[in-house]
PAFIRO-935962 format. One record per atom (N, C-alpha, C): residue in three letters; y, x, z. Coordinates in pm, whole numbers, plus 50000, padded with zeros to 5 digits. Layout:
! PAFIRO-935962
ALAYXZ
...
***
This chain:
! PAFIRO-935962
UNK915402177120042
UNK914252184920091
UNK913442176820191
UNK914112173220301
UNK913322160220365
UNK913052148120324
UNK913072145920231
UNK912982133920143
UNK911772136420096
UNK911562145820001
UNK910772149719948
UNK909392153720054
UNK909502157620135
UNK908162163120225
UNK908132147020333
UNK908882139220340
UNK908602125320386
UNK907532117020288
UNK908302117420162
UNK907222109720067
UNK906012120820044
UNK905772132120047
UNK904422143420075
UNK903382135820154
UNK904472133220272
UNK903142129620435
UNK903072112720432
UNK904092106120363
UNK903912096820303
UNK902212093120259
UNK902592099120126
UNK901262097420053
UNK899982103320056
UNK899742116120171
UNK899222119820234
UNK898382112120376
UNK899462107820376
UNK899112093720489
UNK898132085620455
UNK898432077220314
UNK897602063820241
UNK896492068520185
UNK896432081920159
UNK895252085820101
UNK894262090220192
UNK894442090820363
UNK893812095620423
UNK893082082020487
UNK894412078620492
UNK893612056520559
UNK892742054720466
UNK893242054020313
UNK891892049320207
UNK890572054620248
UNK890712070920216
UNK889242072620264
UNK888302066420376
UNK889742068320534
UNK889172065620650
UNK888472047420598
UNK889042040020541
UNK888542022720526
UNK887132027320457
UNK887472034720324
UNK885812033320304
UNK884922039920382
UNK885462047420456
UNK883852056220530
UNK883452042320643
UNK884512033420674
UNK884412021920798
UNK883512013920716
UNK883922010720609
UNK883332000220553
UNK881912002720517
UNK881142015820495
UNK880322018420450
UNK879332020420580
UNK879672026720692
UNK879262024720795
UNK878712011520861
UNK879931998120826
UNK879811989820864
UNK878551983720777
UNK878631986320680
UNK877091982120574
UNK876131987720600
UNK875991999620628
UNK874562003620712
UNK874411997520843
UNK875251991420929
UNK874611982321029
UNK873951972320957
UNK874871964820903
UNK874111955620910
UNK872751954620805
UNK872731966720712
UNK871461969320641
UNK870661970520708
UNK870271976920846
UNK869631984420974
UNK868971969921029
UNK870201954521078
UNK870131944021122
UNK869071938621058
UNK869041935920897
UNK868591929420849
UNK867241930420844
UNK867121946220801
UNK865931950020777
UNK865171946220865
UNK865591950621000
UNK864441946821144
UNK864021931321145
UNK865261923421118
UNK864981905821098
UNK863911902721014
UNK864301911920904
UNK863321904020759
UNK862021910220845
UNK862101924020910
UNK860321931720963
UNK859651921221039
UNK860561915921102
UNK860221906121221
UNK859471889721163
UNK860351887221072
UNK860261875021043
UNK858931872820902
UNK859371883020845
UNK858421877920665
UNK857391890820645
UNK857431899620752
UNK856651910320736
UNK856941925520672
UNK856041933920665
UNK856511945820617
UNK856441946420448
UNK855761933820374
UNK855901939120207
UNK856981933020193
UNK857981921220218
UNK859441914720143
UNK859971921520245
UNK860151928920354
UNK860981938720373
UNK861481951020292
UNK860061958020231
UNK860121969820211
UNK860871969620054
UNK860731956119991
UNK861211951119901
UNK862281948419860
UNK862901937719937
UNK864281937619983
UNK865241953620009
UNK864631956720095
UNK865621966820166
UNK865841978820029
UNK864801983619955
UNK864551992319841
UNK865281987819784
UNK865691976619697
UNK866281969619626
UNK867591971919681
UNK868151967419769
UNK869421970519873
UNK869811986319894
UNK869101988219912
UNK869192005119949
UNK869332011419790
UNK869252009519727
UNK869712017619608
UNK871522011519583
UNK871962000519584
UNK872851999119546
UNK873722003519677
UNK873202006519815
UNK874052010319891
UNK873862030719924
UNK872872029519867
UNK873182047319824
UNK873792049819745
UNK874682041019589
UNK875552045619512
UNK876862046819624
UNK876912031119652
UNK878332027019743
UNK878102036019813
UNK877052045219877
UNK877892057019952
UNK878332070419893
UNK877532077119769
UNK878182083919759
UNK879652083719700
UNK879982069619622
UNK881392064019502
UNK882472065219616
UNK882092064219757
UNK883122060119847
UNK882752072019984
UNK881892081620008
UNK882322084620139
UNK881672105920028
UNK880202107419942
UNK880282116219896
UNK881382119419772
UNK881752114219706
UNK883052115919603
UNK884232119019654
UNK884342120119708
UNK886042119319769
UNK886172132619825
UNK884552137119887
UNK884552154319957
UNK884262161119853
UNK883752160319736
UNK883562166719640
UNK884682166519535
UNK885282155219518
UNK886172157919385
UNK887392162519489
UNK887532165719653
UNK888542176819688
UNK888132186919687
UNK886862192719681
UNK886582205519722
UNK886592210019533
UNK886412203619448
UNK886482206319262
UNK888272207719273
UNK889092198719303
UNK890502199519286
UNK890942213019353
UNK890602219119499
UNK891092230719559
UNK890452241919472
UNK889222242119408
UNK888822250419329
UNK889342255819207
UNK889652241719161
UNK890402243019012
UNK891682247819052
UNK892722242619156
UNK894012248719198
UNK893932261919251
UNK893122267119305
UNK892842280519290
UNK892452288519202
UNK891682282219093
UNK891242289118977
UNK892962289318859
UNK893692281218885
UNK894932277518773
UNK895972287518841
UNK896072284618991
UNK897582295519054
UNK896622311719033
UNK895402315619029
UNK894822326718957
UNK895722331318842
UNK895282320018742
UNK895492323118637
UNK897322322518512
UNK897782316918641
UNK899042315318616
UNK899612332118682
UNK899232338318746
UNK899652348718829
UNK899492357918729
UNK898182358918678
UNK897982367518592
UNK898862369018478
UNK898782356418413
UNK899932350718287
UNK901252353418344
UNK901972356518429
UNK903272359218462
UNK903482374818441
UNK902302380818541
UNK902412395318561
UNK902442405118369
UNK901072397418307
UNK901302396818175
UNK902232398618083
UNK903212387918146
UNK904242382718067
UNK905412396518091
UNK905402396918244
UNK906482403618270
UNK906032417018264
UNK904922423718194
UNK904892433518171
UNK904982437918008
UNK904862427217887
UNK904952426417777
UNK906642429917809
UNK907402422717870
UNK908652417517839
UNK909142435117901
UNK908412445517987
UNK908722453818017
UNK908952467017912
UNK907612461117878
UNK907122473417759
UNK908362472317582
UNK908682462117572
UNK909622455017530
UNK910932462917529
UNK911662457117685
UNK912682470617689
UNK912342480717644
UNK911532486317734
UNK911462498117709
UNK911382505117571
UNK910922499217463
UNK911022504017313
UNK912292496717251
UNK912802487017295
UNK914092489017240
UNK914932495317328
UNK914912502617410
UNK915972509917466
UNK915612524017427
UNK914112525417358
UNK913662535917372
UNK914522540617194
UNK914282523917087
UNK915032527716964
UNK916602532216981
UNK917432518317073
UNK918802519217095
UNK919092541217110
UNK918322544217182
UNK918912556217193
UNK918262565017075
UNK917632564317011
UNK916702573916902
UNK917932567716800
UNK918612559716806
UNK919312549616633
UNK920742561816689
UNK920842562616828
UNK922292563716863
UNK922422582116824
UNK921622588416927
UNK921802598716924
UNK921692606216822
UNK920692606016701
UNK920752612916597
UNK921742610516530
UNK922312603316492
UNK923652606716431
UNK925122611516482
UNK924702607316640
UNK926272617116707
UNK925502630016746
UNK924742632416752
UNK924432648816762
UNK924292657116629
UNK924002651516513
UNK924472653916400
UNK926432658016402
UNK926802648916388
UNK928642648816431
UNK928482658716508
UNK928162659016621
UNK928652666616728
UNK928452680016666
UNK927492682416591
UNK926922700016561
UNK928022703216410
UNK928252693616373
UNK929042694516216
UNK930652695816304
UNK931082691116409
UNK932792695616454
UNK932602707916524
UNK931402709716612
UNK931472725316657
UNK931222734016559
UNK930942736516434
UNK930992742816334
UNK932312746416310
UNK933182731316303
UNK934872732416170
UNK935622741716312
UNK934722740916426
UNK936022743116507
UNK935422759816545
UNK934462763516487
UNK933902777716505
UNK935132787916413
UNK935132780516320
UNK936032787916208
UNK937032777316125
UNK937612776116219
UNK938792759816102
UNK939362760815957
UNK939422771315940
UNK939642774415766
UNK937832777015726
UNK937362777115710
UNK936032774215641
UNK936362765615518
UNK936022767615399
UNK936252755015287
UNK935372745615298
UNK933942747715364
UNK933382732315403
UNK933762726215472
UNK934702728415596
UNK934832721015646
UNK935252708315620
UNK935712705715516
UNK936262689315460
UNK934822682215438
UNK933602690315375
UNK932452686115372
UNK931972680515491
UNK932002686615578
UNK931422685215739
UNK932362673915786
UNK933262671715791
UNK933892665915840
UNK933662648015729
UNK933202646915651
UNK932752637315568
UNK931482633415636
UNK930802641515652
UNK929412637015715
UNK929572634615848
UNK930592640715905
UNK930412634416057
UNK930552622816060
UNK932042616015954
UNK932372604415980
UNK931892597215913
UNK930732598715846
UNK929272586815824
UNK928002586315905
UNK928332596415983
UNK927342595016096
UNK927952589816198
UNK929282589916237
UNK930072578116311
UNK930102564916293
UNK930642564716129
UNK930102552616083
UNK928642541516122
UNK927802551216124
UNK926622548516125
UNK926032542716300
UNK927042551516367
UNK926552550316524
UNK927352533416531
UNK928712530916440
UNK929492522416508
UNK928682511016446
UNK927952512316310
UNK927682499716235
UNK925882491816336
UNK925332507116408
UNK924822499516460
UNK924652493816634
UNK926562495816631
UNK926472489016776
UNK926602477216710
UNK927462473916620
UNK927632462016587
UNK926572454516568
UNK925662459716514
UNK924902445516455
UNK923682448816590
UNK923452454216667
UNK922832455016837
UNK924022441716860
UNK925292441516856
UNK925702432316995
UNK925662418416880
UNK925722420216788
UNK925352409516690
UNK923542402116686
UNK922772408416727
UNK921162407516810
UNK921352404216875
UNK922422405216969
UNK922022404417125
UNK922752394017146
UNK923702394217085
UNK924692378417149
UNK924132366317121
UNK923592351817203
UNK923322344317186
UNK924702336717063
UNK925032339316987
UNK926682329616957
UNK925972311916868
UNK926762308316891
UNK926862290416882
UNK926542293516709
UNK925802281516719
UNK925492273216572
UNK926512264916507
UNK927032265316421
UNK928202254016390
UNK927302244816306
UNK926642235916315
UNK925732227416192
UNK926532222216149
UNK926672219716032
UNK927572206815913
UNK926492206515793
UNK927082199215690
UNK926602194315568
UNK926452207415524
UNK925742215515439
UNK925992225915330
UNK925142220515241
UNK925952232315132
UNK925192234815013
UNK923842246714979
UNK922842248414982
UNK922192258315011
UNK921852263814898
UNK922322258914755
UNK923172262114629
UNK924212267414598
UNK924962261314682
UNK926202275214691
UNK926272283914791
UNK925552283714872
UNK925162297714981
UNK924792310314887
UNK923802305914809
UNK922922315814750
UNK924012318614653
UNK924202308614557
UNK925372315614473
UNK925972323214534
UNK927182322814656
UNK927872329514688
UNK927032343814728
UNK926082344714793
UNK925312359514851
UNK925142364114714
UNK924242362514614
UNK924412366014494
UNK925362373814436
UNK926632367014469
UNK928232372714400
UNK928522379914469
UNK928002386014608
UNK928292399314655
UNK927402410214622
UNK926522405514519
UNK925712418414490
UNK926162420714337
UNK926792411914249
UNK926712411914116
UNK927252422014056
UNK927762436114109
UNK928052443914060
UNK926812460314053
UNK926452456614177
UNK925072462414156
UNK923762452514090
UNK923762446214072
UNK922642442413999
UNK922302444013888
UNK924222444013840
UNK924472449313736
UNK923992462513710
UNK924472470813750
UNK924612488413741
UNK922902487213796
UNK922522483413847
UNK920802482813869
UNK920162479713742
UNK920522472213625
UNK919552465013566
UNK918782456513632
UNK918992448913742
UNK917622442513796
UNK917902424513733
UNK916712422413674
UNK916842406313647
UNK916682396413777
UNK917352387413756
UNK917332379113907
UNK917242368813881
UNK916062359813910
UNK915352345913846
UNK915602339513980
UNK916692323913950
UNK916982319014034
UNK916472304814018
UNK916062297614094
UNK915072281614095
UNK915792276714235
UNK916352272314212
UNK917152257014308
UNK917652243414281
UNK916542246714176
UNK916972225314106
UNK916242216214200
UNK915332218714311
UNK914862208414402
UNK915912209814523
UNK916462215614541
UNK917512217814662
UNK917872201414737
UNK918152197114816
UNK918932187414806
UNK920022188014946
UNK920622183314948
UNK921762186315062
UNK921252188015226
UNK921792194215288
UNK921292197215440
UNK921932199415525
UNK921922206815674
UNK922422206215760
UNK922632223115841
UNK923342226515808
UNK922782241015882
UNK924502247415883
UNK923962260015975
UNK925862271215986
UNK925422274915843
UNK926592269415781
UNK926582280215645
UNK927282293115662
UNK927572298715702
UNK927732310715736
UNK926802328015770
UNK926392314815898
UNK924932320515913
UNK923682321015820
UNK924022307315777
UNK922942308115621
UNK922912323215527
UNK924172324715476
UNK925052331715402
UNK924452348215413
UNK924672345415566
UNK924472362315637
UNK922672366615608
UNK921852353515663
UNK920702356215613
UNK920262359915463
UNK920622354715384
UNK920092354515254
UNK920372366515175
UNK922032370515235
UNK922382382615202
UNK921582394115265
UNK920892394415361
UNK920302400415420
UNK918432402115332
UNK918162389415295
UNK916832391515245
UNK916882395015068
UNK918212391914998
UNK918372395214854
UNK918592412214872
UNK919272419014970
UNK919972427314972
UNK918862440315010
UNK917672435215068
UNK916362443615125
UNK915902444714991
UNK915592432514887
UNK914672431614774
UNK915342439414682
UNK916802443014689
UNK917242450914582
UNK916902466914617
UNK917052463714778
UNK916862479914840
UNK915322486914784
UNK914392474514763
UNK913092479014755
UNK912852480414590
UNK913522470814511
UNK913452478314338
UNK914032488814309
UNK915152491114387
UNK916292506414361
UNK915652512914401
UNK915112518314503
UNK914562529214602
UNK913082531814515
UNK912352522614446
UNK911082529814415
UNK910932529514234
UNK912322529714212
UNK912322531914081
UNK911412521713961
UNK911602512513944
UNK910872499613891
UNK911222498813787
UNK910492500613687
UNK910962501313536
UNK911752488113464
UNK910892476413472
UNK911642459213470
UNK911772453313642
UNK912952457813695
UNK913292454313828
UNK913442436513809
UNK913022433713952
UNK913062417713906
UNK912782410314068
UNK913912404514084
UNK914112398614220
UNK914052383014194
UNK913412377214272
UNK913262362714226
UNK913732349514370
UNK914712341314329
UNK915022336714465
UNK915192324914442
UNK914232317414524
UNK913662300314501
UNK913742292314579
UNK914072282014607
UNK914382273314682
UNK913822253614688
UNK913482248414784
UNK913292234414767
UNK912992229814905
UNK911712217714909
UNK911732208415031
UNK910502205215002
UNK909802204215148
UNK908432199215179
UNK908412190115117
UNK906872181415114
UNK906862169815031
UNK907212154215166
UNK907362159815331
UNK907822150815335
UNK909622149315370
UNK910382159715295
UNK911312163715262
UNK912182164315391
UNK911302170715496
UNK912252174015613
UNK912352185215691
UNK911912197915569
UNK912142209015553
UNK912972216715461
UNK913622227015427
UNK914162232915308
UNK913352246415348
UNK913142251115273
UNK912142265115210
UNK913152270815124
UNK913612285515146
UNK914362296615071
UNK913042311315080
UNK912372311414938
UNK912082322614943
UNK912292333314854
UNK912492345214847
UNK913012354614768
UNK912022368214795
UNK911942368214671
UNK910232379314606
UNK910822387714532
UNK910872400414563
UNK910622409514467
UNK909162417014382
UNK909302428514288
UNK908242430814239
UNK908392450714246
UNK908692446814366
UNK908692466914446
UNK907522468614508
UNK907332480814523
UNK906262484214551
UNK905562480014697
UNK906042466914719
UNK905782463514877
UNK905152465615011
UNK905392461715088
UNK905492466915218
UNK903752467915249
UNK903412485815365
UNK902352492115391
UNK902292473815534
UNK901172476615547
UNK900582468115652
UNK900872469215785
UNK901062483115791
UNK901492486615929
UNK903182483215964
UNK903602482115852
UNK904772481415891
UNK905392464315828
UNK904162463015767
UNK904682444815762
UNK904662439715927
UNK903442442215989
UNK903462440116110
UNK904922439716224
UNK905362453516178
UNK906952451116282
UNK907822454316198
UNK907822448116065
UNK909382442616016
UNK910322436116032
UNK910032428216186
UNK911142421616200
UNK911442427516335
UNK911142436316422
UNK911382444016524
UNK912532453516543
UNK913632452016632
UNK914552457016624
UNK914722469316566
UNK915062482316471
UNK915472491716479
UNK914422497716394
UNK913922488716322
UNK912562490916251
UNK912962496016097
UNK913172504816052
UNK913652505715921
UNK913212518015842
UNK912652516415657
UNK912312524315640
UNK913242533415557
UNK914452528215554
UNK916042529615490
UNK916272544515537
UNK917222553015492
UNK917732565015559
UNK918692563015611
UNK919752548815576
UNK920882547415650
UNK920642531015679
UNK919712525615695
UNK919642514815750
UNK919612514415878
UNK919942500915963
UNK920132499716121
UNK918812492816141
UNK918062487216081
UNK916752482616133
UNK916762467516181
UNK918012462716150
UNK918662450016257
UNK918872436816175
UNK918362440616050
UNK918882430615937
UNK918182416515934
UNK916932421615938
UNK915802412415925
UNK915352404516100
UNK915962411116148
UNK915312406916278
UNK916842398016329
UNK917952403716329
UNK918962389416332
UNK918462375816221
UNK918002377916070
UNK917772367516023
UNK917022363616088
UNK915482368216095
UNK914442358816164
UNK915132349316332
UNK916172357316408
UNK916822349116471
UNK917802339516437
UNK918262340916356
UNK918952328216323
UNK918422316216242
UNK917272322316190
UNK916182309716138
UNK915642303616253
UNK915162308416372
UNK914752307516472
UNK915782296416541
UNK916482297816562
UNK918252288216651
UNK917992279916555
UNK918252275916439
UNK918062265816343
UNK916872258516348
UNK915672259916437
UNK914442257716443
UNK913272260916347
UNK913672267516261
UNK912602278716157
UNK912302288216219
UNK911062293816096
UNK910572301616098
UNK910992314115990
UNK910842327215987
UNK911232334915912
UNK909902344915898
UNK909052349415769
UNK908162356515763
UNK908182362515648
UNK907332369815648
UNK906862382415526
UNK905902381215464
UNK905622383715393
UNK904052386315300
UNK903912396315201
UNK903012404315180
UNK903282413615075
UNK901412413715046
UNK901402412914963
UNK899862422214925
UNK899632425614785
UNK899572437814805
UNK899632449014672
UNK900772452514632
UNK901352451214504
UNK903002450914458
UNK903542437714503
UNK905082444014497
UNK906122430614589
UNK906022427514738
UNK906992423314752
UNK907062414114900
UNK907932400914879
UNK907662396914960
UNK908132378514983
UNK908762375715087
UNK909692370115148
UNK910412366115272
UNK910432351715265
UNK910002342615351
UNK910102331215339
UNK910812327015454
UNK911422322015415
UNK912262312215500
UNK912472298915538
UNK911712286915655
UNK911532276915635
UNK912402269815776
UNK913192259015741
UNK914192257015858
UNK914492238515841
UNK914052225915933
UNK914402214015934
UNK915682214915777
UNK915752203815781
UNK916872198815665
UNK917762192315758
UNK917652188315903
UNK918862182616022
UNK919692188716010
UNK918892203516037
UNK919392212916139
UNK918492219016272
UNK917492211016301
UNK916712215616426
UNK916992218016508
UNK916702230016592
UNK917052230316744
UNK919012235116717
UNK919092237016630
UNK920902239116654
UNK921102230316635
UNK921032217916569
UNK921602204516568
UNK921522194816711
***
C-alpha cells in the first residue's frame, strides 16, 4: 500500500517538474524575444524588426501553447472525461445490479410457482384419503399425489443441477457416439411414435469435450423435438439431427430440427429461462442447463423457429474452450 502511493507521488512529482521546466523555459524565451526585439529596434530599425520578431513570434506562440497552454487543457479534458466515465460506470453497475435483482426475483418468483402447485395439489389429495380412509379413490389420490411429489423432487433436482457450478471433465470424444447413444434412449418411443429420424454425421471429426455432459445435452434437445411432434399430432413426424465443423475446423456444430408446429415468438424469446415450459409436467430446466453447459465448454446454444419446426443449434470449440 505504501509502495504503491510512493510510486503515485513519485510520478506525480516528474510530471509536475516537466511542466514546471517548460513553463521556465518558455518564459525564459520571451526574455530574450523582448531583448532582441529592442536590439534589432535600436540597431536596424522598426521594418527588420517588425519582421524578424513576426516571423519569431509565430513559432514561439506555438512553443507556448505545445508546452505551457496544452498541458492545462488536456488536464482539464482528462478530469472531464474521468468524470464523465466514473458517471457512467455508476450508472452501468446500478443497472447491472438491478437487472441481476429483477432476475432473482423471477426465478425465485418461478422456484416457488414450480414448487407449490404440486405440493398443494398432494397436500389437498391426502386431506381428502384422510377425510374418509376407506373411500375407493383413495388409491387414485394417492397416485397423483405421488407424481406431484415426484414432480416437486424432479425439480429440485435439476434447480441444484442449474445451480451447481460442477467441473468439466474434457477428454477425446466421439460426438458420433454421443448422439448414437442419446438416440438409444429414445428408440423405443420413436418407435411407438412413428417419428422418422434423419441422422448426418459423416463430417464429424474427433474432439474434445465432457462426454457426459455432451450426452445430457443432446438428450435434452432430441427429447424436446420429440416432445414437440408427439404433442401436436404430426402426421409424417420427422426429427432431423446433424452434425459437422466450421470451415476453419475449430468448431463442431450439433443441430437438431424438427418439423412441429414450432415455437410462438414470445416464447422463443425465453426458452432458455429457468422454469420456462410449455410441457404439463415439464421442469422448464432442460434447455437452460444445456445452453449452460454449452456455455462452460465455450459455446453457444440457440433457437430458431419461423413458421413450422424449430432448430436448436449448438456450436462449441473442437479443444474444448473455456473448459479445456
Amino acid at each position: 500500500m505504501d509502495t504503491t502511493r510512493s510510486l503515485e507521488q513519485t510520478a506525480l512529482y516528474r510530471e509536475a517538474r516537466r511542466v514546471a521546466n517548460r513553463k521556465i523555459g518558455f518564459y525564459g524565451h520571451m526574455v530574450v524575444f523582448a531583448c532582441t526585439g529592442l536590439f534589432l529596434f535600436v540597431v536596424a530599425g522598426p521594418f527588420v524588426t517588425a519582421v524578424v520578431l513576426l516571423s519569431w513570434g509565430i513559432f514561439l506562440a506555438a512553443h507556448g501553447f505545445f508546452f505551457v497552454a496544452a498541458p492545462i487543457l488536456r488536464g482539464r479534458w482528462l478530469a472531464d472525461v474521468e468524470r464523465r466515465t466514473q458517471t457512467t460506470v455508476v450508472y452501468e453497475r446500478r443497472e447491472l445490479e438491478g437487472r441481476h435483482a429483477r432476475s432473482i426475483e423471477q426465478l425465485s418468483a418461478s422456484i416457488a410457482h414450480e414448487i407449490r402447485n404440486p405440493i398443494t395439489a398432494a397436500r389437498s389429495l391426502v386431506a381428502q384419503m384422510g377425510e374418509d380412509p376407506s373411500r375407493p379413490e383413495n388409491v387414485e389420490y394417492a397416485r397423483v399425489a405421488l407424481e406431484e411429489l415426484d414432480r416437486v423432487e424432479r425439480s429440485i433436482s435439476h434447480l441444484l443441477r442449474f445451480a451447481r457450478d460442477e467441473e468439466i471433465d474434457v477428454r477425446e470424444v466421439s460426438l458420433v457416439e454421443i448422439v448414437d447413444s442419446a438416440l438409444e434412449t429414445f428408440r423405443e418411443r420413436i418407435a411407438r411414435g412413428g417419428v422418422e429420424v434423419v441422422r448426418d454425421l459423416s463430417e464429424v471429426a474427433a474432439m474434445r469435450a465432457d462426454p457426459e455432459k455432451l450426452r445430457r445435452v443432446v438428450i435434452n434437445l432430441v427429447g424436446n423435438a420429440l416432445d414437440a411432434v408427439d404433442g401436436a399430432g404430426v402426421p409424417a413426424p420427422r426429427v432431423e439431427v446433424a452434425a459437422g465443423v466450421n470451415l476453419a475446423r475449430t468448431e463442431v456444430w450439433l443441430r437438431v430440427r424438427d418439423n412441429g408446429p414450432g415455437i410462438p415468438k414470445e416464447a422463443l424469446e425465453r426458452i432458455f429461462s429457468p422454469f420456462h415450459t410449455t410441457k404439463p409436467t415439464g421442469t422448464g430446466l432442460g434447455l437452460a442447463i444445456s445452453k449452460k453447459i454449452a456455455e462452460a465448454h465455450g459455446g453457444t446454444l440457440e433457437a430458431r423457429s419461423e413458421g413450422e419446426g424449430a432448430e436448436l443449434l449448438m456450436v462449441i470449440p473442437k479443444s474444448g474452450g473455456a473448459a479445456a
